[in-house]
C-alpha positions as CSV (number, residue, x, y, z in Angstrom):
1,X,14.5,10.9,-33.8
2,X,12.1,8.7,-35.6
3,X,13.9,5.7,-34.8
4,X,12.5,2.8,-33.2
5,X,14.5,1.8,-29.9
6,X,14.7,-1.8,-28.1
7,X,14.3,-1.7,-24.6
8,X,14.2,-4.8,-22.5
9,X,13.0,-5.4,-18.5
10,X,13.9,-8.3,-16.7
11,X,12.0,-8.9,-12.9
12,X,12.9,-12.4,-10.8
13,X,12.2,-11.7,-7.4
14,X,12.8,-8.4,-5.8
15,X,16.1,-8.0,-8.7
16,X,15.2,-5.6,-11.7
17,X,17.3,-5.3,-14.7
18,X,16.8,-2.8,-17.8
19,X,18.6,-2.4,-21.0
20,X,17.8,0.2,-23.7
21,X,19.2,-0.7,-27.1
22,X,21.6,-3.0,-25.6
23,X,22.9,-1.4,-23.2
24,X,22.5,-2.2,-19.1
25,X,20.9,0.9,-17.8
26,X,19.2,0.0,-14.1
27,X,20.3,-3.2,-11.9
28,X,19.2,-3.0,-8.7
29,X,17.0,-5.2,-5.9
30,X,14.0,-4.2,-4.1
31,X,11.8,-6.0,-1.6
32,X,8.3,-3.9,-2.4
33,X,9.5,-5.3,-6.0
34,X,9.3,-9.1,-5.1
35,X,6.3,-8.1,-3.3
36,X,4.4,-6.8,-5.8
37,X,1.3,-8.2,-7.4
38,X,-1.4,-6.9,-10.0
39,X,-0.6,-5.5,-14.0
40,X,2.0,-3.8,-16.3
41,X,1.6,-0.3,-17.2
42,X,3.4,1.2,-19.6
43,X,4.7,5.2,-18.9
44,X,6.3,8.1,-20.3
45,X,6.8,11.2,-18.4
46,X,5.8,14.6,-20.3
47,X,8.5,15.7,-21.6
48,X,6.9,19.0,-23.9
49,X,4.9,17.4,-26.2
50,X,7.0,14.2,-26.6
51,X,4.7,11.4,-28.5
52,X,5.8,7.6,-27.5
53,X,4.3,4.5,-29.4
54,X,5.0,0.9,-27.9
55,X,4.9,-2.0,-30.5
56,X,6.2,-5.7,-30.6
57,X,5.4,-5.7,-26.6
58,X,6.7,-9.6,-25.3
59,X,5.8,-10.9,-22.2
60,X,7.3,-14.1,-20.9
61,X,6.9,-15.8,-17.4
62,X,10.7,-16.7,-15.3
């Protein structure tokens, strides 16, 4: 609580991988995901109340 976390996402082609403060947490592939087109939204499901701030957001291109 009240501590800034690190989360990174990595897309190249339909293969997704995630990490949350260093730690591998989703690696999967996905057709629809190479498929996609369009923008990045950020999201956080309620959760009671919860309050989430994003800062220090990088974006680079594969």
């Amino acid at each position: 609580m009240g501590e800034w976390n690190t989360m990174k996402i990595r897309v190249d082609g339909d293969h997704l991988t995630s990490w949350l403060n260093g730690t591998e947490m989703v690696n999967f592939s996905d057709e629809k995901i190479g498929e996609g087109e369009g923008g990045i939204a950020l999201q956080i499901h309620d959760g009671g109340g919860i309050k989430v701030k994003w800062r220090n957001i990088v974006i680079e291109e594969l």
